[in-house]
C-alpha positions in Angstrom: -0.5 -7.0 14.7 -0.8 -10.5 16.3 2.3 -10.0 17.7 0.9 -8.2 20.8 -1.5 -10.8 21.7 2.0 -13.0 22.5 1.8 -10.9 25.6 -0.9 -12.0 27.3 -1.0 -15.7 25.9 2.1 -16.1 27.8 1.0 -14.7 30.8 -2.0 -16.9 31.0 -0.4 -20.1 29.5 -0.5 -22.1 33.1 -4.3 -22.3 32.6 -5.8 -25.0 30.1 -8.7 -22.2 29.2 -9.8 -20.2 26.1 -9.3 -17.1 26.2 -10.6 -14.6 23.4 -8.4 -11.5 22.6 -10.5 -8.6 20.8 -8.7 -5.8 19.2 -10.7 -2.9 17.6 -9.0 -0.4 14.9 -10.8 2.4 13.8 -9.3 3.9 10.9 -8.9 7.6 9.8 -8.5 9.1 6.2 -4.9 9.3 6.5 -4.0 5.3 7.3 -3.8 6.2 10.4 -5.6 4.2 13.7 -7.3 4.1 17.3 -6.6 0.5 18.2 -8.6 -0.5 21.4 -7.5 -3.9 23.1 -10.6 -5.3 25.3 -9.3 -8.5 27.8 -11.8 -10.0 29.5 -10.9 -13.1 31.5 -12.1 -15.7 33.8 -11.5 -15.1 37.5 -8.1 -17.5 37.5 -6.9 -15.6 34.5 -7.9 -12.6 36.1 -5.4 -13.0 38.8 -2.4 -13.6 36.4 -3.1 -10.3 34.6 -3.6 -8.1 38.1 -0.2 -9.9 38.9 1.3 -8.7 36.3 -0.2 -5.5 34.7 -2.7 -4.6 36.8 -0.7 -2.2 38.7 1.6 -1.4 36.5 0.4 -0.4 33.2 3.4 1.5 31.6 5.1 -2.7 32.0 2.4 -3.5 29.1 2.9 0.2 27.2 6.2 -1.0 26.8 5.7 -4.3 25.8 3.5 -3.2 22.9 6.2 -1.0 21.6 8.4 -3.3 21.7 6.4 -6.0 20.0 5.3 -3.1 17.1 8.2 -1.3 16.2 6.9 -1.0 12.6 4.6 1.7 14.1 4.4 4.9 15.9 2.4 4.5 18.8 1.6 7.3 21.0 -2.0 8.4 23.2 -1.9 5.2 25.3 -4.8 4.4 27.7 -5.6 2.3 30.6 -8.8 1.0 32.0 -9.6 -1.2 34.8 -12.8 -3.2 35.5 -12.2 -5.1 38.5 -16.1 -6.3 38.9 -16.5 -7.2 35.2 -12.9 -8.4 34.9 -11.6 -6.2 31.8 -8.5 -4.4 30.9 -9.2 -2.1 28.2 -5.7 -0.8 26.7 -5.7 1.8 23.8 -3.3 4.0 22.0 -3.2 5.7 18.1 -0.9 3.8 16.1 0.1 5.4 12.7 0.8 3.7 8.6 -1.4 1.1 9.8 -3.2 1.5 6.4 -0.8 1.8 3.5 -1.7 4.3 0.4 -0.7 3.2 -2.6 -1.2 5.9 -4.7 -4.3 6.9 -7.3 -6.9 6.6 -4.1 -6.2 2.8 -3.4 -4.9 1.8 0.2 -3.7 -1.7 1.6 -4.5 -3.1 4.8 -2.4 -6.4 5.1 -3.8 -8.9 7.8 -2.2 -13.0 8.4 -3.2 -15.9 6.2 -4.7 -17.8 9.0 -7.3 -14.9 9.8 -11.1 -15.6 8.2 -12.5 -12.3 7.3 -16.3 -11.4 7.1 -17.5 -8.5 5.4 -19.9 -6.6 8.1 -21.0 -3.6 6.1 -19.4 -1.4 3.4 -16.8 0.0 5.8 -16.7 -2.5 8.6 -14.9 -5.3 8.4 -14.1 -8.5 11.1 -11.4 -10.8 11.0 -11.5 -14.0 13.3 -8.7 -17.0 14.4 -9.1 -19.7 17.2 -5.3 -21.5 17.2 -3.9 -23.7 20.0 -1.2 -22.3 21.7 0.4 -24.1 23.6 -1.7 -24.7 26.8 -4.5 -22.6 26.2 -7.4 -22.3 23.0 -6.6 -18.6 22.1 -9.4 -17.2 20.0 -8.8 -13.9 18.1 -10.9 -10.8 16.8 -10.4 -8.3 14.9 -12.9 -5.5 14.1 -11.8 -3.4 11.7 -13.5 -0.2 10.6 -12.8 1.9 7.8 -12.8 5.7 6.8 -17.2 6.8 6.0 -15.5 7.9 2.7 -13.9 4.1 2.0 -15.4 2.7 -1.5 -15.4 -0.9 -3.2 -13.3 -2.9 -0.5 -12.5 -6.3 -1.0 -10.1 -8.6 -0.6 -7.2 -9.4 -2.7 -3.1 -9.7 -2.4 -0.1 -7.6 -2.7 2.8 -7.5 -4.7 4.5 -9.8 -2.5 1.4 -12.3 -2.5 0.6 -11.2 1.2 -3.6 -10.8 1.9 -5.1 -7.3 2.0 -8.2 -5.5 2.7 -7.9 -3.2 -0.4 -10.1 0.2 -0.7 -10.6 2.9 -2.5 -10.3 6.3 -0.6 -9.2 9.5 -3.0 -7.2 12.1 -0.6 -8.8 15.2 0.8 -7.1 18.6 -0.6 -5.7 18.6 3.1 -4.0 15.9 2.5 -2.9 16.2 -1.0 -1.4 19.8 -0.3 0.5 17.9 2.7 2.2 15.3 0.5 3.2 18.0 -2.1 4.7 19.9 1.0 6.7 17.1 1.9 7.8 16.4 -1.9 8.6 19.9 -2.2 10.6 19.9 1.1 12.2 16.9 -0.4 13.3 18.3 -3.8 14.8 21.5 -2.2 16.9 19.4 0.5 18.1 17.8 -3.0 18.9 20.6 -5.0 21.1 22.2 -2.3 23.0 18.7 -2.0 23.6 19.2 -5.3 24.7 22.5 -4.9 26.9 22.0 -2.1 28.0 19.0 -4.3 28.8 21.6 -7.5 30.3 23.9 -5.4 32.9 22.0 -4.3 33.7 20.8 -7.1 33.4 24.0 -8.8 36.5 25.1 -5.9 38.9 22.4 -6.4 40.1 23.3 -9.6 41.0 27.0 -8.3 42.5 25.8 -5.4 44.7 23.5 -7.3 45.8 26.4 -9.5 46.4 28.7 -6.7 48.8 26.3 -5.3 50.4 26.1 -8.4 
């Protein structure tokens, strides 16, 4: 998810400033997330972005997809606070979270990233780098479903960090991956129909022929 914070680092790399990027991802019961990008910048940096986005937001829309395409991302929005100096960009992103089956889900985040627990469900992850010209600080606040039990942090599989938690499905839910299961075993079994079918036809073809 740094990925998109590229963006405006190079667009304000000609000024020898800090600048703080602050991303906010609420996260629903299905992985799923509202992910709110709040810019604020000082009055030089200001400039650069207005150049550049300011009157054309769909330029930064397709940036982000472009710099995400592990996600679907649809519902983007745009706000502008010229007085205060803010661009406020947000848009649902989906698999965010990852479900790994018997209630547990994953949320991966980078080694570099310190992470400080805020409450039970709220969780914020911090990183000040140099890059190239500029001191780039990032945030991450990161808030889980009310339902979310024991989270903590541990690795996956392949040794990358996680914010694991514990989050049993709804019956919604649970009826919608047995749907998809049971759309998937009938797609299957009429492959394999198809499959015996054809094979059942050969042979009398052969001995018509004959």
């Amino acid at each position: 998810m740094k990925k998109i914070f590229v963006l405006i680092l190079l667009t304000l790399s000609l000024f020898a400033e800090k600048i703080i990027i602050q991303l906010d991802v609420n996260v629903n019961e299905c992985g799923d997330a509202k992910i709110t990008w709040t810019q604020k910048a000082t009055a030089f940096q200001w400039k650069m972005l207005v150049q550049k986005y300011g009157n054309n937001p769909a330029l930064l829309k397709r940036e982000i997809i472009a710099s995400l395409p592990g996600y679907e991302l649809t519902n983007f929005s745009f706000k502008r606070n010229d007085i205060e100096r803010t661009m406020i960009f947000s848009f649902d992103a989906k698999g965010v979270v990852k479900y790994k089956g018997n209630g547990i889900w994953h949320f991966k985040y980078e080694k570099k990233f310190t992470p400080r627990k805020i409450s039970p469900t709220e969780w914020f992850f911090t990183d000040t780098e140099n890059e190239g010209n500029i001191l780039a600080e990032y945030d991450i606040s990161l808030k889980l479903p009310q339902r979310a039990k024991k989270a903590h942090l541990t690795t996956n599989e392949f040794d990358e960090k996680v914010l694991e938690y514990f989050l049993k499905p709804t019956i919604f839910q649970r009826i919608s991956i047995v749907t998809y299961i049971g759309i998937g075993l009938i797609f299957i079994a009429l492959v394999l129909a198809l499959i015996a079918l054809f094979y059942k036809e050969k042979p009398q073809k052969i001995e018509n022929q004959k």
